[in-house]
Steps between C-alpha positions, in 0.01 A plus 500: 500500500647850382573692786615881308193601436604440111753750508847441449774565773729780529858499489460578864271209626722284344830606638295488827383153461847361448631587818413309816211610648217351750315207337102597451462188743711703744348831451169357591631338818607870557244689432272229693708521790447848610103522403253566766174500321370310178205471270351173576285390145252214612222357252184638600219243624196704393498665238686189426868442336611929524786571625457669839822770626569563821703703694712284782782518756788254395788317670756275326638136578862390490374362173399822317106384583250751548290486893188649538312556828107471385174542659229243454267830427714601175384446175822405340522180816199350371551558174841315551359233748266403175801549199844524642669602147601881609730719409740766683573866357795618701693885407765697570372772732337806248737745661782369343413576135304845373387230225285225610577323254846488546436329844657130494187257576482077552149375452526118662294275418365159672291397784412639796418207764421583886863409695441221754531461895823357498634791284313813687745526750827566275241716194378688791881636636598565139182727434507711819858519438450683181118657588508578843190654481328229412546386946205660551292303314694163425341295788151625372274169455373541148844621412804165311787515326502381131797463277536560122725223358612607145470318143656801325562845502465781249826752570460886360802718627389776309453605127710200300577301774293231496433076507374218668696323803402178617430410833832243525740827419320741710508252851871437429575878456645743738364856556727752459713523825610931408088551444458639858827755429431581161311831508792624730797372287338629221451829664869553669636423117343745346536796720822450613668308268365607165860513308557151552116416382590688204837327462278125559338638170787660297758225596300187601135503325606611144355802479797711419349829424275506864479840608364440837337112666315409765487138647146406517546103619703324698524089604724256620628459091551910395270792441372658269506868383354736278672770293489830284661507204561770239229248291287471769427251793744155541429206708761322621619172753809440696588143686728471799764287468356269749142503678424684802275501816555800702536862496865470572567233199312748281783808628787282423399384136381847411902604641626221283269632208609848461877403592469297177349831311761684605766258401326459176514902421889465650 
């Protein structure tokens, strides 16, 4: 299944795609990771066979799996007590892009099945851990615990990046480990070191005529950055030489980065 929209790629996506980057399998696991809320699609009982959105709290197993803490009065828990095929709409959150669109987005898809006694126990630390809120009502009698186990999942990180994982690559994927740091890495870069972003760009990304860059993703493989050109906007990608997991490892290989520009440019 074409996944450009029937366009061909740029110069730029291309360069892009040939370094290493996240798998899509990977930036799901990401993206799921650090999502709080989800649409919840269920099939509707009456009218009969429609899908049926809802808007839920959401907390995530070691395995990637969505949890759901449900009342017995919801439609959507009937509705899935009767047809347990559902599917799971999670998003970036809205303020991170001006362009909705541009949000990355995992719809999962599978069935949604009521989580046994012998389970509750563990499901329930791992929600409150992640919806603390939710202690208030958790305990509630006409409130369970149900867990989406996923068939396949429909990846969108934005306009072009798109495909299909399946549910064996996204359980043995890894979320991100730099996702929780990223907005402040990003950040520090750019204000404070914006030479050396512009160097990344002139001396590591190709783009040889950058006039100015700004990094505008970062993970454990590179980043990515954006820059302006005398013809107009470039994207580019840059790996580090060897993955990384913390804010310190992401210092060091940006150091070891820009002492290779500089050797490069003598």
């Amino acid at each position: 299944m074409p996944n450009d929209h029937q366009r061909p790629a740029s110069a730029d996506e291309r360069a892009v795609a040939s370094v290493r980057a996240p798998t899509h399998a990977e930036r799901c696991r990401t993206l799921v990771a650090g999502a709080r809320s989800a649409t919840l699609s269920t099939l509707s009982r009456e009218p009969a066979g429609f899908p049926h959105g809802s808007l839920v709290t959401v907390a995530i197993d070691a395995q990637g799996r969505p949890l759901f803490l449900l009342s017995t009065l919801a439609e959507h828990t009937g509705n899935l007590i009767a047809h347990p095929e559902s599917s799971a709409l999670l998003t970036e959150p809205l303020g991170s892009h001006a362009e909705p669109l541009a949000l990355g987005r995992v719809t999962i898809l599978g069935s949604t099945t009521k989580v046994g006694d012998d389970e509750k126990p563990a499901v329930r630390a791992a929600f409150l851990a992640q919806q603390p809120s939710a202690a208030y009502y958790v305990d509630f009698g006409d409130f369970a615990f149900y867990r989406l186990e996923p068939i396949a999942l429909r990846y969108i990180g934005g306009f072009g990046r798109m495909s299909w994982v399946t549910a064996d690559d996204y359980r043995l994927a890894e979320a991100d480990p730099l996702a929780q740091h990223a907005a402040g890495i990003l950040a520090h870069m750019n204000d404070d070191h914006a030479k050396a972003v512009l160097g990344y760009a002139t001396g590591l990304a190709g783009i040889a005529d950058a006039e100015s860059a700004t990094l505008t993703a970062v993970d454990r493989y590179g980043f990515e950055l954006a820059a302006k050109t005398p013809n107009g906007p470039r994207a580019g990608r840059v790996a580090f030489d060897e993955p990384v997991a913390t804010p310190d490892d992401v210092r060091r290989a940006m150091i070891a980065l820009i002492a290779r520009v500089r050797a490069q440019s003598g």
